[in-house]
gemmi code that builds the backbone of each chain (N, CA, C; Angstrom):
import gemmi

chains = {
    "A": [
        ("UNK", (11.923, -12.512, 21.548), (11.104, -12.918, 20.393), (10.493, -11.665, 19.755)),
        ("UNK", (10.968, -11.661, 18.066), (9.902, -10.519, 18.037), (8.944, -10.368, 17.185)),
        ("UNK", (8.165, -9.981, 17.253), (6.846, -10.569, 16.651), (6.760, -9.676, 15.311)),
        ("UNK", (6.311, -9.878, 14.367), (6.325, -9.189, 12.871), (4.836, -9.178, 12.293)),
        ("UNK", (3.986, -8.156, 12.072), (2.890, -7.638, 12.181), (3.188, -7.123, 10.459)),
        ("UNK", (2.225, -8.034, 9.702), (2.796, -7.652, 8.333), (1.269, -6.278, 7.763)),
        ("UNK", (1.883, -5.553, 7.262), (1.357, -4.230, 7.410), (0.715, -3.807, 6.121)),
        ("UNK", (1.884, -3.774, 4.822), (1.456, -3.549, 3.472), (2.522, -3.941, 2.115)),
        ("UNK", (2.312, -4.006, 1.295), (3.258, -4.188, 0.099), (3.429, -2.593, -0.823)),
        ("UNK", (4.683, -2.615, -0.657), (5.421, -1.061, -0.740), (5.349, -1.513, -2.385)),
        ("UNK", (4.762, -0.491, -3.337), (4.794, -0.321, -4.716), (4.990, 0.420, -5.112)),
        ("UNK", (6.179, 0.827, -6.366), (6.442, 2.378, -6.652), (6.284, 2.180, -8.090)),
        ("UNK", (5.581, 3.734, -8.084), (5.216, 3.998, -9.199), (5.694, 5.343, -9.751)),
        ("UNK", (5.462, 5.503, -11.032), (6.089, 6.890, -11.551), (4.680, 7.599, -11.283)),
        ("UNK", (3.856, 7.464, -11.596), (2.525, 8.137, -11.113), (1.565, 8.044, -10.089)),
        ("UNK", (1.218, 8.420, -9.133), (0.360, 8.388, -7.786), (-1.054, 7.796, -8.631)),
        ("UNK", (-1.447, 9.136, -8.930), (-2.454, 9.312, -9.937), (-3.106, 8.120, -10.732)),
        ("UNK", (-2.418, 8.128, -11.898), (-2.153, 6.647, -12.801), (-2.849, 5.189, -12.220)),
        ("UNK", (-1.470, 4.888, -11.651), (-1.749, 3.958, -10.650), (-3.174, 4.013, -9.860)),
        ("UNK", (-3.361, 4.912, -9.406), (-4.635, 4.235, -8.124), (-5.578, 3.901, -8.830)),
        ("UNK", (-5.910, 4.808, -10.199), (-6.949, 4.042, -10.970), (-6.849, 3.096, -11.330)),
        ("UNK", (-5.163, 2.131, -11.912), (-5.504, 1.036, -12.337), (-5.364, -0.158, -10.908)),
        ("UNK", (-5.275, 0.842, -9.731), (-5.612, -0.445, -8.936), (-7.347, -0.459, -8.224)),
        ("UNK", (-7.979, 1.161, -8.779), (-9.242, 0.641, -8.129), (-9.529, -0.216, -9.234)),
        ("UNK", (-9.819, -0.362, -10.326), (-9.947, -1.674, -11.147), (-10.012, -2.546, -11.044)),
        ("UNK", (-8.636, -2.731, -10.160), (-8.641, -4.154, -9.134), (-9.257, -4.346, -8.053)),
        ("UNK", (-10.271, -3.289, -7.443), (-10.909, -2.848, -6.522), (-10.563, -2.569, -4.985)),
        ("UNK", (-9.329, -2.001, -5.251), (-8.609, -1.247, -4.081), (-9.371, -0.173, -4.137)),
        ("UNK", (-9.756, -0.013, -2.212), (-10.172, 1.378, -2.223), (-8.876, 2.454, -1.414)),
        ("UNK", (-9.027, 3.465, -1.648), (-8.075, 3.992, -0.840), (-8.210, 4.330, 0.400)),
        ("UNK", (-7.514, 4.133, 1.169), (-7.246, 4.572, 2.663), (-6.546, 5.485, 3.033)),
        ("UNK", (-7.053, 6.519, 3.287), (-6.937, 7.825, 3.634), (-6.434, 8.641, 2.783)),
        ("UNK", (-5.892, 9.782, 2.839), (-5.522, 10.687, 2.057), (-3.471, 10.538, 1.554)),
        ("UNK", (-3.472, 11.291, 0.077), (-1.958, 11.203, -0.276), (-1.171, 12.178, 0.738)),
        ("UNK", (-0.340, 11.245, 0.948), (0.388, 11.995, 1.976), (2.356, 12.428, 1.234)),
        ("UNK", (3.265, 13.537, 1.535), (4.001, 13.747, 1.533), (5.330, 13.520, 2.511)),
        ("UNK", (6.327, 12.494, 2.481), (6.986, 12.689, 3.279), (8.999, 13.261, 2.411)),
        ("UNK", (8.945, 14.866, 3.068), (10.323, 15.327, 2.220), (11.743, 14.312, 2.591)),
        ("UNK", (11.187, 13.556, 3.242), (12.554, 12.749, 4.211), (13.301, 11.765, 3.267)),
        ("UNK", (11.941, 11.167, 3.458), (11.891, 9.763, 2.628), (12.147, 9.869, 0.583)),
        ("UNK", (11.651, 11.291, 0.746), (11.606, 11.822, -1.126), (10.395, 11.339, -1.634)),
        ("UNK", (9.277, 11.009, -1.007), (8.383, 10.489, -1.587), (6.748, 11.174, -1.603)),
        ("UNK", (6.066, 10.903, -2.009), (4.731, 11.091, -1.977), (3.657, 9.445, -1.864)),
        ("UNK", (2.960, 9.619, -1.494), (2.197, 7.944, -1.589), (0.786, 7.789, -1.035)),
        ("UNK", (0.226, 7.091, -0.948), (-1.110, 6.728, -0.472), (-1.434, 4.844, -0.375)),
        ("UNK", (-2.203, 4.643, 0.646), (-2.443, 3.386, 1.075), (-4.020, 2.690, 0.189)),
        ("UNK", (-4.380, 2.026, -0.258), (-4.933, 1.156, -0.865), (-5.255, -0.290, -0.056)),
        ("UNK", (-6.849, -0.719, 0.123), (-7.037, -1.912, 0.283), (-7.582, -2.803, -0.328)),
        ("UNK", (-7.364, -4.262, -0.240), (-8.651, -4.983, -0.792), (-8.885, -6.254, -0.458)),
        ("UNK", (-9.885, -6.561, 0.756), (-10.582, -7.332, 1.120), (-8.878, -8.181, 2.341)),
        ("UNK", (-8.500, -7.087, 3.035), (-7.268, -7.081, 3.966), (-5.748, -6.996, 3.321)),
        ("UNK", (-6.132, -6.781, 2.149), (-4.549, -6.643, 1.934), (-4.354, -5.148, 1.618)),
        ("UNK", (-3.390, -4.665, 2.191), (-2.838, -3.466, 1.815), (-1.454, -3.259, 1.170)),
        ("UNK", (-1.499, -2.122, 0.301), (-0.290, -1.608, -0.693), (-0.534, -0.149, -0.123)),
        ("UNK", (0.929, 0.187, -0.126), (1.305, 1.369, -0.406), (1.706, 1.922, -1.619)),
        ("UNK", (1.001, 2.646, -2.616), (1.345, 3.356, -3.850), (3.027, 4.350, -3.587)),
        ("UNK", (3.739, 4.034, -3.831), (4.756, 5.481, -3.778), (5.679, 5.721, -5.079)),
        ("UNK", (5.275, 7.451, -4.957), (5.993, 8.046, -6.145), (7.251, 9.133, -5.740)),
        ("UNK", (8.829, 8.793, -6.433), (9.545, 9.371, -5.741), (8.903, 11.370, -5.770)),
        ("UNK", (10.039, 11.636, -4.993), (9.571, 13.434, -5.473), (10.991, 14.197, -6.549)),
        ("UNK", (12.001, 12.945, -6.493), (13.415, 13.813, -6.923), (13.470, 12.100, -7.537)),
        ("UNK", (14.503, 12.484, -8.754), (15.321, 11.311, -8.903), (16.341, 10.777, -8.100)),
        ("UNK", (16.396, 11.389, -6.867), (17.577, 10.733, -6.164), (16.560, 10.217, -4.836)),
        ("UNK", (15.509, 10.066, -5.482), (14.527, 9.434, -4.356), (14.910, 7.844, -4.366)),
        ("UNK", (14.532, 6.955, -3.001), (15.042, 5.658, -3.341), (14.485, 4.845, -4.174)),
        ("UNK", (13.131, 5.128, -4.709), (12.258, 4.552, -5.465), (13.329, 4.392, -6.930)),
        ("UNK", (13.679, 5.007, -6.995), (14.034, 5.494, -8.544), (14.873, 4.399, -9.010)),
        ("UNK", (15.361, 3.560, -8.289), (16.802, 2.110, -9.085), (15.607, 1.022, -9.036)),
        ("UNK", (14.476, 1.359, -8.628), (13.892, -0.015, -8.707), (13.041, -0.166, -10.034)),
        ("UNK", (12.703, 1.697, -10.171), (11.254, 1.734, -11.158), (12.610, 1.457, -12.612)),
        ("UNK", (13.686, 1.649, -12.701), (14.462, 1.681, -13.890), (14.675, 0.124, -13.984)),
        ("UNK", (14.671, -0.692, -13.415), (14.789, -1.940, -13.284), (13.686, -2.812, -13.511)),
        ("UNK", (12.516, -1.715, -13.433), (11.001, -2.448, -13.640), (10.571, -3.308, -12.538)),
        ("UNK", (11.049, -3.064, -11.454), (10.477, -3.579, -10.544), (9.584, -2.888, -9.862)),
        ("UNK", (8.403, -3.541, -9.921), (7.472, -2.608, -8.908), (7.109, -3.030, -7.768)),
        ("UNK", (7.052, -4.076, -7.341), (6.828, -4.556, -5.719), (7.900, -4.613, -4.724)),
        ("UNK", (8.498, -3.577, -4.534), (9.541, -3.387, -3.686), (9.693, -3.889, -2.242)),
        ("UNK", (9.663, -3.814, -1.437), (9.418, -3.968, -0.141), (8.031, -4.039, 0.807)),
        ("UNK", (8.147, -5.208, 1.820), (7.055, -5.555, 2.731), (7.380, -4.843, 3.840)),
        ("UNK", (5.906, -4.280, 4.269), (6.023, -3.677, 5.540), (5.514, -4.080, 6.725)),
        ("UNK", (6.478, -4.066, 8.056), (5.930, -4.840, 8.915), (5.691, -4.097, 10.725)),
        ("UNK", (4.934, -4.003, 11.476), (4.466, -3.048, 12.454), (5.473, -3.997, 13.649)),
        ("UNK", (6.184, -3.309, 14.321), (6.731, -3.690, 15.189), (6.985, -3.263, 16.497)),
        ("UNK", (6.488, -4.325, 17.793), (6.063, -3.276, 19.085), (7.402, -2.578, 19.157)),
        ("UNK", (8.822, -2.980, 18.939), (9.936, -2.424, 19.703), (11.252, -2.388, 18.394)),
        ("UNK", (11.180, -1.182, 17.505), (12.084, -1.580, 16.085), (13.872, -1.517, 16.592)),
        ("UNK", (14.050, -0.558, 17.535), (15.265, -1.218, 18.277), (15.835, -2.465, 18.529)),
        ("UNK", (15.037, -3.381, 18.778), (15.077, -4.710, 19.414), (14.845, -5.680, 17.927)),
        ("UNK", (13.984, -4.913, 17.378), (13.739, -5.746, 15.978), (15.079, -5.761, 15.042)),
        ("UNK", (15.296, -4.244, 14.975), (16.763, -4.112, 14.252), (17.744, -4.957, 14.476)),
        ("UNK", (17.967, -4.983, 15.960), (19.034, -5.701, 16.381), (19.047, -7.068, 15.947)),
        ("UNK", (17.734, -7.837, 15.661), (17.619, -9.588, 15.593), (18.203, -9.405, 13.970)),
        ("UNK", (17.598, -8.259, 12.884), (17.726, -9.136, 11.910), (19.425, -8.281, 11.712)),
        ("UNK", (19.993, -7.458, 11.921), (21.207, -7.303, 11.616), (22.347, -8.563, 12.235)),
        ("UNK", (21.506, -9.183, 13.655), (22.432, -10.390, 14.208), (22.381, -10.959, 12.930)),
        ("UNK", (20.860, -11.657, 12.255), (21.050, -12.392, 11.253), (21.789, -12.118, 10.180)),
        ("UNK", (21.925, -11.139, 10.117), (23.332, -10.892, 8.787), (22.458, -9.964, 7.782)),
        ("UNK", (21.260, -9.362, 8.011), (20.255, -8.160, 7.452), (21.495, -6.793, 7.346)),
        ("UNK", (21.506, -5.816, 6.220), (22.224, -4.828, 6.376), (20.924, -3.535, 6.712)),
        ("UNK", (21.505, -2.833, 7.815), (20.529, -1.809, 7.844), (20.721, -0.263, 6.684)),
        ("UNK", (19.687, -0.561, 5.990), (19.362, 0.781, 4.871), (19.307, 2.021, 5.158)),
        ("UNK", (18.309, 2.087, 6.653), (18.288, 3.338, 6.823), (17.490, 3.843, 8.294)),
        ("UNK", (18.226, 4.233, 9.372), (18.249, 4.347, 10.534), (16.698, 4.481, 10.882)),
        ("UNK", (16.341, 4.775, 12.329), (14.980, 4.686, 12.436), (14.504, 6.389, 12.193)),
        ("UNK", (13.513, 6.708, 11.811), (13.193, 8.122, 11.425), (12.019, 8.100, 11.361)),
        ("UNK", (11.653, 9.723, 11.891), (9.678, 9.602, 11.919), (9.473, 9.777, 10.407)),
        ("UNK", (8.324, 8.707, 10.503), (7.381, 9.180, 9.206), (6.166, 9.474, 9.127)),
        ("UNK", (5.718, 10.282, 7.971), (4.851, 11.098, 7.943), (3.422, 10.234, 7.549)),
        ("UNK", (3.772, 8.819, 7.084), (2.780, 7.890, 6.636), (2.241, 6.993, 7.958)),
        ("UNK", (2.954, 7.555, 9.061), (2.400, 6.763, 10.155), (2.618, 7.551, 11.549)),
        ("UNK", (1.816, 8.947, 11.214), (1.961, 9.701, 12.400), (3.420, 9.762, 12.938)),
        ("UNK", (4.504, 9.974, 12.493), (5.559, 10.281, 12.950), (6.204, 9.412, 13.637)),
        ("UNK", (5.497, 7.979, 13.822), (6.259, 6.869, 14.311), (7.321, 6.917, 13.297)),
        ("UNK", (8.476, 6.214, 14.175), (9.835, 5.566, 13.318), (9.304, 4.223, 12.641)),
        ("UNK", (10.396, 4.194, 11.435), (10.393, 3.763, 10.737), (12.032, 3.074, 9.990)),
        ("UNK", (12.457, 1.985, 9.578), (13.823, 2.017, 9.143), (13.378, 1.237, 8.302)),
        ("UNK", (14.534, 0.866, 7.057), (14.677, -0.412, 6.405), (15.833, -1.278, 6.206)),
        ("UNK", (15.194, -2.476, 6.090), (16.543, -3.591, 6.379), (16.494, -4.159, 4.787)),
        ("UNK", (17.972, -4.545, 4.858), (17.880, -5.471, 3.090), (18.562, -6.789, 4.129)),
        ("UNK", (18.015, -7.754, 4.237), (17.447, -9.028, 4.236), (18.956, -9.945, 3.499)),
        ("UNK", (18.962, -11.329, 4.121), (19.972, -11.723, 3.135), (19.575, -12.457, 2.423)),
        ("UNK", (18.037, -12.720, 1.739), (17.303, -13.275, 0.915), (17.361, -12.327, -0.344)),
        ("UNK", (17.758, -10.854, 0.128), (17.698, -9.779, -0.822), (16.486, -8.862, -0.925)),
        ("UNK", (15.694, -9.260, 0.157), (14.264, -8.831, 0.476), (14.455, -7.066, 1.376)),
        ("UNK", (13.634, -6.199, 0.648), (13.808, -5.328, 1.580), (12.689, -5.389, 2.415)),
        ("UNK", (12.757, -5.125, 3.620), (11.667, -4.714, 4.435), (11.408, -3.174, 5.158)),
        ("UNK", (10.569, -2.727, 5.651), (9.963, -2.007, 6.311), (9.872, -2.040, 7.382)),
        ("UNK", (10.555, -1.447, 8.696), (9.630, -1.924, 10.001), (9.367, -0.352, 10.225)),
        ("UNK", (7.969, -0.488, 10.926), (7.308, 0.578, 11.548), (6.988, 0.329, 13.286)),
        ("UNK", (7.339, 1.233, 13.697), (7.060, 1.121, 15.228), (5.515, 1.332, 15.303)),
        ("UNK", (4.928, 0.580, 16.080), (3.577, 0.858, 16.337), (3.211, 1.470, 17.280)),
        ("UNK", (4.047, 1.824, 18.543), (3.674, 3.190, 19.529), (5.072, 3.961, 19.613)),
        ("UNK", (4.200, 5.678, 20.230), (5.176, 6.411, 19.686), (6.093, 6.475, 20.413)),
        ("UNK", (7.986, 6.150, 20.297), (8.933, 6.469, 21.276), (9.136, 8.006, 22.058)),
        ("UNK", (8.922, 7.362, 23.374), (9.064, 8.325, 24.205), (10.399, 8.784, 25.231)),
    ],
    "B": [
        ("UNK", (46.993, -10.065, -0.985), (46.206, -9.058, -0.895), (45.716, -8.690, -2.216)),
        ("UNK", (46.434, -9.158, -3.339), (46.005, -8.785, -4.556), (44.600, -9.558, -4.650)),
        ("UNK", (44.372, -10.787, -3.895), (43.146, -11.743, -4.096), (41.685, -10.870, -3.847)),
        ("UNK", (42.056, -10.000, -2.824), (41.119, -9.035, -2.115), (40.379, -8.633, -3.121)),
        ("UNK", (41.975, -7.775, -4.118), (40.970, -6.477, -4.540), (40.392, -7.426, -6.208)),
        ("UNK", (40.875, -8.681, -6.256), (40.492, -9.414, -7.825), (39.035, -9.566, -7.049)),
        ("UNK", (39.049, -10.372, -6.318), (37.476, -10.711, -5.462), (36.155, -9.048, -5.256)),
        ("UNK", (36.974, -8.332, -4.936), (36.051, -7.707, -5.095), (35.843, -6.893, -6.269)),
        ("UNK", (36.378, -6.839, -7.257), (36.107, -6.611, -8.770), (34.998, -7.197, -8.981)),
        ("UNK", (35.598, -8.587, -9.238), (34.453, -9.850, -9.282), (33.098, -9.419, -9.352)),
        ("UNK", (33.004, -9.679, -7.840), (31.531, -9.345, -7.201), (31.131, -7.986, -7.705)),
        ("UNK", (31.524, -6.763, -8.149), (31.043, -5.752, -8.469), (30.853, -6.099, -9.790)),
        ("UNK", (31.833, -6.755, -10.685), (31.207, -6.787, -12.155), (29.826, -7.383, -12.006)),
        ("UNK", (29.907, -8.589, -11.264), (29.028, -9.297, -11.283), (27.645, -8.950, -11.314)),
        ("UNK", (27.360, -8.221, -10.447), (26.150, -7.473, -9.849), (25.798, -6.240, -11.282)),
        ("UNK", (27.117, -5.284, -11.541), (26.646, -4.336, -12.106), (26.735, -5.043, -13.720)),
        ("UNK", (26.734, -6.371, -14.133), (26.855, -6.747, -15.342), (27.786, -5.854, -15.979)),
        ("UNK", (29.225, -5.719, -15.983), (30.256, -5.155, -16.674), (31.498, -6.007, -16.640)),
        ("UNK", (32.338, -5.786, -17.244), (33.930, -6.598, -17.287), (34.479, -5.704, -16.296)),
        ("UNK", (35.055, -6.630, -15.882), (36.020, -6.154, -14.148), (37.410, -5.739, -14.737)),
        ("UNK", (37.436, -4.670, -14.869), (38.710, -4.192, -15.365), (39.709, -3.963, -14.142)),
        ("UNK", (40.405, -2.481, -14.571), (41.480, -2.013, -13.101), (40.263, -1.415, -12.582)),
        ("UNK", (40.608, -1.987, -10.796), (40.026, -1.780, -9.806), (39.836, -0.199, -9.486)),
        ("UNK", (40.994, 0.826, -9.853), (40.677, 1.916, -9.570), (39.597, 2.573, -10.793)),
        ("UNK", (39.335, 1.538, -11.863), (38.334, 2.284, -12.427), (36.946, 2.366, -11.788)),
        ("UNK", (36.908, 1.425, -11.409), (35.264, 1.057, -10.403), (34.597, 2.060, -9.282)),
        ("UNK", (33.890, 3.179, -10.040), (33.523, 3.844, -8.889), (32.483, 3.633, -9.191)),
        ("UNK", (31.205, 4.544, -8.483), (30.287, 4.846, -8.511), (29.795, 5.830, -9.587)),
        ("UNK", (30.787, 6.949, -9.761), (30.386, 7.699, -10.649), (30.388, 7.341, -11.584)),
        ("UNK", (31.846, 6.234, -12.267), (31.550, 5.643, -13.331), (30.695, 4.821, -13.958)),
        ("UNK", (29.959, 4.159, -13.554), (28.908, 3.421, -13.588), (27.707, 3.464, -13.421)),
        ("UNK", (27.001, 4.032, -13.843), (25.617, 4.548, -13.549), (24.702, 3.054, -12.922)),
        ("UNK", (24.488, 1.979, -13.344), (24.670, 1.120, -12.670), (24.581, 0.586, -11.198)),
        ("UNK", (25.601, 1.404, -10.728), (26.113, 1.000, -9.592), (25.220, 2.217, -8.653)),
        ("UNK", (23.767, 1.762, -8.962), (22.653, 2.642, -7.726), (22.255, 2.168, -6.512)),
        ("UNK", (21.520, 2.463, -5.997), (21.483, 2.165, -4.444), (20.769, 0.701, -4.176)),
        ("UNK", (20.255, 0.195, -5.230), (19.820, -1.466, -5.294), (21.093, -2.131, -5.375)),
        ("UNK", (21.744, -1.762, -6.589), (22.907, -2.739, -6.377), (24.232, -2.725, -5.598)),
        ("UNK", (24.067, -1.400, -4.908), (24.653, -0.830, -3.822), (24.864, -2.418, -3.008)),
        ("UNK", (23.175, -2.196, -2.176), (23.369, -3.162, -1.879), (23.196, -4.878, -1.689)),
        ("UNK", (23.046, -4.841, -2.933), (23.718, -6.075, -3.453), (24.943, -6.864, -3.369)),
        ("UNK", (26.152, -5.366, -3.577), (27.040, -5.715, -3.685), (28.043, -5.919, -2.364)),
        ("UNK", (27.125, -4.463, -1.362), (28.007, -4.857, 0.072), (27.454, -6.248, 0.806)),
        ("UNK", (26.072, -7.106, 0.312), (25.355, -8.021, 0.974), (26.665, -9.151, 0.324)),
        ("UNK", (27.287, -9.232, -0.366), (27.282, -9.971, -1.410), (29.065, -10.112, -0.671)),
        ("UNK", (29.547, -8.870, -0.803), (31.112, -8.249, 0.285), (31.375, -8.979, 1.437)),
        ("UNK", (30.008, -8.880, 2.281), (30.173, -9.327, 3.986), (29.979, -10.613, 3.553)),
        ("UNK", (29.358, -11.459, 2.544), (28.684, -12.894, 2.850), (30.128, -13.690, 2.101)),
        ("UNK", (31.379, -12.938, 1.235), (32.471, -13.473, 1.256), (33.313, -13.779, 1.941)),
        ("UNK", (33.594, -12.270, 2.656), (35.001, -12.324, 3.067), (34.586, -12.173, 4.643)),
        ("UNK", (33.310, -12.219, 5.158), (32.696, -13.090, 6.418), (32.728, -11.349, 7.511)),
        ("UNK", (32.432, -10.373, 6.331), (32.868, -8.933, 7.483), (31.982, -7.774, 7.519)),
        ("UNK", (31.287, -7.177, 8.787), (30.097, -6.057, 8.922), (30.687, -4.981, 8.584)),
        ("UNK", (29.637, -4.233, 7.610), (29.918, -2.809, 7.570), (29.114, -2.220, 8.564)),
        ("UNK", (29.456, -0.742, 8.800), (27.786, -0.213, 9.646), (27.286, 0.858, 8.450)),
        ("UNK", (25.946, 0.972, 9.057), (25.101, 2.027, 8.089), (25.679, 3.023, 7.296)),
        ("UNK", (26.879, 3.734, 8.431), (27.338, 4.895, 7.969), (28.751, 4.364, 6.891)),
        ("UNK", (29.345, 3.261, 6.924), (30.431, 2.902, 5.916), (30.021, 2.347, 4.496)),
        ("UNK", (28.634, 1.901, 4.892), (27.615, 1.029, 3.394), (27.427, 2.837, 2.522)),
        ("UNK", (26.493, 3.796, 3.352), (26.204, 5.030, 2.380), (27.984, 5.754, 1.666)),
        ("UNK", (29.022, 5.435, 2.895), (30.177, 6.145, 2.357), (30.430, 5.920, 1.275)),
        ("UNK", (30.744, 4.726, 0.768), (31.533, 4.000, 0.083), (31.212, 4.606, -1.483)),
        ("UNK", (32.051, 4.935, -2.205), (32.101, 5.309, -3.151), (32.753, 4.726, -4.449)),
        ("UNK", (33.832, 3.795, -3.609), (34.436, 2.483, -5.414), (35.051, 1.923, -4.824)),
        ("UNK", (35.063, 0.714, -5.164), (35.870, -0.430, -5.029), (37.422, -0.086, -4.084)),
        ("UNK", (38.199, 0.724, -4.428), (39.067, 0.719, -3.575), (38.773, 0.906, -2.382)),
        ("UNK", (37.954, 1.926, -2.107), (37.780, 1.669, -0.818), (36.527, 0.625, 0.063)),
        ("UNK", (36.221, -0.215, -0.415), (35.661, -1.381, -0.164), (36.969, -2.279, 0.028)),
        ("UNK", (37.739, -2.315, -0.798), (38.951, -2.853, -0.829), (40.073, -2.881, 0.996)),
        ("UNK", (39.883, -1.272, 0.714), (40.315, -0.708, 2.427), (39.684, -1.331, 3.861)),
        ("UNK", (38.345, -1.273, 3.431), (37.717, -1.592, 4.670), (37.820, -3.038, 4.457)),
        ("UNK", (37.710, -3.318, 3.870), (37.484, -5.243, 4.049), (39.230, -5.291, 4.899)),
        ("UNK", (40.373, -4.712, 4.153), (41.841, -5.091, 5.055), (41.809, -4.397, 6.418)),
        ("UNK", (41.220, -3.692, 6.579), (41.289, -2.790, 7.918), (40.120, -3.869, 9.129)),
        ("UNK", (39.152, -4.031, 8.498), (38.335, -5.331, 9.149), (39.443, -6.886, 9.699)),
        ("UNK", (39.815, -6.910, 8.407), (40.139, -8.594, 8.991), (41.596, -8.278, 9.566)),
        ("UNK", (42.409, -7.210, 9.507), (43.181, -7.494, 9.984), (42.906, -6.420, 11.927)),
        ("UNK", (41.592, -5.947, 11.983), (41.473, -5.354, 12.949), (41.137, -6.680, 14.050)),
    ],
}
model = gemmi.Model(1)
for chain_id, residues in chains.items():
    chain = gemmi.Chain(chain_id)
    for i, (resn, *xyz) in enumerate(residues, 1):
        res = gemmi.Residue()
        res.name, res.seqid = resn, gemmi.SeqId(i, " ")
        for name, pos in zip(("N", "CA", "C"), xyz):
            atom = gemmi.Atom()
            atom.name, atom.element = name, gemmi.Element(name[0])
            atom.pos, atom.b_iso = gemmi.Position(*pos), 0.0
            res.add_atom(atom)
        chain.add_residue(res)
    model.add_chain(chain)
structure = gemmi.Structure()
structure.add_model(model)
structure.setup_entities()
């Protein structure tokens, strides 16, 4: 069984900047500092409000993955979800017929825990993040 | 086998909104289009036809229709 720990709503934006102001508006505060990850191509920062969290992300290259969604105008890209064991997680949703996006890899938005993404056969991308660090 | 490669025209026009012409025109490069959303779209869209897994490393390969074409015959007849 594996349990799915829903984490934040992945939003990309062309501007870091931009954006956070028009979401403190909405009265997101930010949570912690903008962080860089060269892996992923991105830059981003976390945002709350009253338990919900978003992740702001802005690619760093146009061949960042952000970039087919913001041309499409989509901005709520992918849900992110904390998972005790993403090995074991991977495995359930690829049984289900999930294609895996992109292998597990440390990231820099969560202390170097792994991280992968699945596209869903709803068409949903997700996020899983390992929540302790593989040893 | 010709059904293969009409079917997967299909599904690529489909996705990238274009007329499904000759199959060897269908790449990636040609189509700007054809980015990493509808990427995969189109391999979700591949396996949920013709009933067959790619792995991680054959979904990033893939570069046009023919060879989507390849792997789907190399699958079902493996």
């Amino acid at each position: 069984m594996v349990k799915l720990e829903m984490h934040h709503i992945g939003i990309v934006t062309r501007s870091l900047e931009v954006e956070i102001q028009h979401y403190e508006n909405l009265d997101y505060k930010l949570e912690g500092n903008i962080f860089e990850d060269p892996l992923q191509k991105i830059r981003g920062v976390f945002m709350v409000n009253n338990g919900t969290r978003i992740e702001l992300l802005e690619g760093l290259s146009e061949t960042a993955p952000t970039v087919s969604f913001l041309k499409k105008g989509i901005q709520m890209y992918h849900q992110g979800f904390m998972v005790s064991n993403i090995d074991t997680a991977i495995q359930k949703f690829t049984d289900d017929g999930a294609i895996l996006v992109s292998s597990p890899v440390p990231a820099v938005a969560f202390e170097n825990r792994r991280i992968a993404f699945l596209y869903l056969k709803n068409r949903l991308l997700i996020e899983l993040i390992e929540k302790e660090e593989k040893r | 086998m010709v059904e293969i490669e009409n079917a997967v025209a299909q599904i690529i026009a489909e996705v990238l909104e274009i007329n499904a012409g000759s199959i060897e025109q269908i790449t990636r490069e040609h189509y700007a289009a054809w980015d990493s959303l509808n990427h995969l779209q189109i391999m979700m869209a591949i396996e949920e036809t013709f009933k067959v897994r790619f792995t991680p490393g054959e979904i990033a390969d893939i570069r046009n229709a023919e060879e989507i074409v390849a792997l789907i015959r190399e699958k079902l007849n493996g």
